[in-house]
Each structure stands twice: as C-alpha cells, then as structure tokens.
C-alpha positions in Angstrom: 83.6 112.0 84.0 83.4 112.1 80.3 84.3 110.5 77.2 86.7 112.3 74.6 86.9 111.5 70.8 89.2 108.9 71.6 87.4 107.1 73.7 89.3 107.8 76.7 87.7 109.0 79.7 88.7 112.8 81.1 87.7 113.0 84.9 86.8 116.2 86.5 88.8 117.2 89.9 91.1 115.4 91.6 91.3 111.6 91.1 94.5 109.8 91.5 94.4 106.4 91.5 97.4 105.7 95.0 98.5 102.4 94.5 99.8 100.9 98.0 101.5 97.5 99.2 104.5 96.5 100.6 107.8 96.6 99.2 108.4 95.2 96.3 104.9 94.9 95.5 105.1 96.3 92.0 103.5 99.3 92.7 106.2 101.3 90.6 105.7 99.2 87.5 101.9 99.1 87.6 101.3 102.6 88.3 104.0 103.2 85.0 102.5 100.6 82.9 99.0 101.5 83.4 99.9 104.8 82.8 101.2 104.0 79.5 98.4 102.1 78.6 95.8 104.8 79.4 97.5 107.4 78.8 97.3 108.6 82.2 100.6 110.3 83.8 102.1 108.6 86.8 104.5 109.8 89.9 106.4 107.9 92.6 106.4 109.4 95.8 109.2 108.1 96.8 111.1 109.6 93.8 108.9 112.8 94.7 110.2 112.7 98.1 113.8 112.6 97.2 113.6 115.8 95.2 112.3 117.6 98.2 114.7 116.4 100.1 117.8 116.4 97.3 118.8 113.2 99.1 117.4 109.7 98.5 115.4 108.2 100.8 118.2 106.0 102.1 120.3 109.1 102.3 116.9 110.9 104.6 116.2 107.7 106.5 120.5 107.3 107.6 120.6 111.1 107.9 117.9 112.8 109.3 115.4 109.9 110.4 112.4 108.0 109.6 110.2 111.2 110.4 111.6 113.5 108.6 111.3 111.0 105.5 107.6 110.6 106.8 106.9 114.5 106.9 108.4 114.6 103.5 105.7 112.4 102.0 102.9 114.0 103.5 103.8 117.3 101.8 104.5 115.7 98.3 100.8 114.3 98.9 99.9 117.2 99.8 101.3 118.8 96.3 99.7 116.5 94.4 96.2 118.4 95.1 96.9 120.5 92.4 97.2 117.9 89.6 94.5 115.3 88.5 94.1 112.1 87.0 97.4 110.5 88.5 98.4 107.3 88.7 100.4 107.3 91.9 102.7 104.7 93.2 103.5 105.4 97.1 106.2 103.9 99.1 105.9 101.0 101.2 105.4 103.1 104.5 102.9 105.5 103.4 100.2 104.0 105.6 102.4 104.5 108.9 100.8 107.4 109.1 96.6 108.2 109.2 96.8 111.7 107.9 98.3 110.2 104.6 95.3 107.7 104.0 93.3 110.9 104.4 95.2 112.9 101.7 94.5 109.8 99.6 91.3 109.5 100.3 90.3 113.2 99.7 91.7 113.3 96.6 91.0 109.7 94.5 91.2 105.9 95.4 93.2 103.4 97.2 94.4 100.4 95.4 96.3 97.9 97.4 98.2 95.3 96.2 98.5 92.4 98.5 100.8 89.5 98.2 102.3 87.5 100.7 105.8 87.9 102.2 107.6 86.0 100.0 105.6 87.8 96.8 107.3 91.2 97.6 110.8 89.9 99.2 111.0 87.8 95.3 110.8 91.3 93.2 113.1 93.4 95.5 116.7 93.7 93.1 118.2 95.8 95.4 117.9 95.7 99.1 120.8 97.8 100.1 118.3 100.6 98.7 115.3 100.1 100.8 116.3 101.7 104.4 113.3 99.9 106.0 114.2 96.7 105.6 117.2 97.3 107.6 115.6 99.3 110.5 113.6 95.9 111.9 112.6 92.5 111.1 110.8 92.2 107.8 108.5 89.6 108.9 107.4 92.3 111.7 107.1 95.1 109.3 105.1 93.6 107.3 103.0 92.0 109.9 102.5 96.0 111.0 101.7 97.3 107.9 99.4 94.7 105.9 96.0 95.9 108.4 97.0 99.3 107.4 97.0 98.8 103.8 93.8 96.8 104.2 92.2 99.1 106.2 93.4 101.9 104.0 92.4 100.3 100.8 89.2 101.0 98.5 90.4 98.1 96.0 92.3 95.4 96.2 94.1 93.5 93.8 96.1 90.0 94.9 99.3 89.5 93.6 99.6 85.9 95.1 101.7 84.0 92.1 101.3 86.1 89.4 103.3 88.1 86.9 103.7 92.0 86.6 101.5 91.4 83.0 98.8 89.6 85.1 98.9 91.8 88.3 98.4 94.9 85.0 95.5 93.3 83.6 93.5 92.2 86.7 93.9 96.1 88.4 93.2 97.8 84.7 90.3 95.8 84.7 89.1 96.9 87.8 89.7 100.2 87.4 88.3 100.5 83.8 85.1 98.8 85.2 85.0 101.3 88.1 85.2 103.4 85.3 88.2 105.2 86.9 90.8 104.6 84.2 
C-alpha cells in the first residue's frame, strides 16, 4: 500500500473490500457510495451473475434452480481475481456456500453488515425481485444465514436504526482506519 499525490491510497494485489448481509441490507448502496467517495470502482455480484447467465436472478432461480444461480456466483468470484481494489457488494446468499468465503477471503476482506430482521425487510422496494424470499420463510432464512455472515466476516458494521449516510460513514471509517480504503 502506498500513497499517491492525491492522497489516496493505491494497494498492491488483490483487495476487494466484499460487503455481505442479508437482503436488503444496503450492501448495493454502500459498496456504490463508498466507491464514489474513494474513488474506488464497485461491482454487484448479483448484477455480475445475471450477465453470465443473460437472465436475472429471478429468471435463474424460477428457471434453472438455486444451484445453478449458486455456481454462477462462484465463477463471477472467481473472475474478480484478475481486478483489484474492488468494492464488492454480494448477494444475500453468498455465504450458503464455504468455497465462496474462501474466494473472499483469498482475495481482500469481509465486511458484514448486520441488522436485525426488520432492518433489511424495511429497505427491500421490491420483493417480487428477490427469488429467495419466496423459496422459504424469511424469518428461517435469515435465522440460517446470520452465523454465516458472522462467521464469514472480518469486520462488522451494525446497521441497527440507522440511515444509509450513517451506515457510510461508520464502515468508511473503519476501512480508512484499517487503512483499506
């Protein structure tokens, strides 16, 4: 890591910064905001998957099947080894799988932003457009996946009552102290 004329750090290698949580976490907007802010490029991997896949992950989950979906987002992790410095917002279900945290792992830091239930289920606008909240019962979802995130997680960042401008400002925080932003 060094320190340009700007005053902006330039990191060496590969380290993305995932961001994790469960839907509706704000993953998308902090990973996108921070990016701004930093001037750090970010991705989705959801939106990564559904160019693989020229479907959308609704389309993948109705169609072909959870797995398939799944396999999908291994191998846009798996692409992202040959960028650096990302800012990555995964999808809620990126944890379902061990070889994923891994990936992470190998190639930056996981940040997890955890909120309660009723935290996420508050910022989802459209639910028709998130296939796994229709394949079980939330509460059991998120009941599966919150040790996973947790377990998965290098940083973590609550999101417990507060705005997307707050929720910015703790994580940047964080990270700049890390010194990885």
């Amino acid at each position: 890591m060094q320190i340009n004329d700007n005053g902006y750090i330039t990191h060496e290698g590969c380290d993305h910064i995932f961001f994790v949580g469960f839907l509706g976490a704000g993953k998308s907007t902090l990973a996108r905001n921070l990016g701004r802010l930093y001037r750090r490029a970010y991705v989705d991997t959801d939106r990564m998957a559904e160019r693989l896949l020229c479907k959308t992950v609704r389309e993948c989950f109705e169609q072909d099947g959870e797995e398939a979906f799944r396999d999908a987002e291994t191998e846009v992790l798996e692409r992202l080894r040959t960028q650096k410095s990302l800012l990555v917002s995964c999808g809620g279900g990126i944890v379902e799988r061990s070889r994923n945290c891994t990936i992470m792992h190998e190639m930056g830091v996981i940040v997890y932003l955890d909120g309660d239930l009723s935290d996420s289920l508050r910022q989802i606008q459209h639910p028709e457009k998130r296939p796994d909240l229709g394949q079980e019962d939330v509460n059991e979802l998120y009941s599966r996946r919150r040790p996973l995130f947790r377990n998965a997680a290098d940083y973590v960042v609550d999101i417990r009552n507060k705005s997307f401008e707050q929720v910015a400002e703790d994580a940047g925080r964080l990270l700049w102290e890390e010194g990885l932003l």
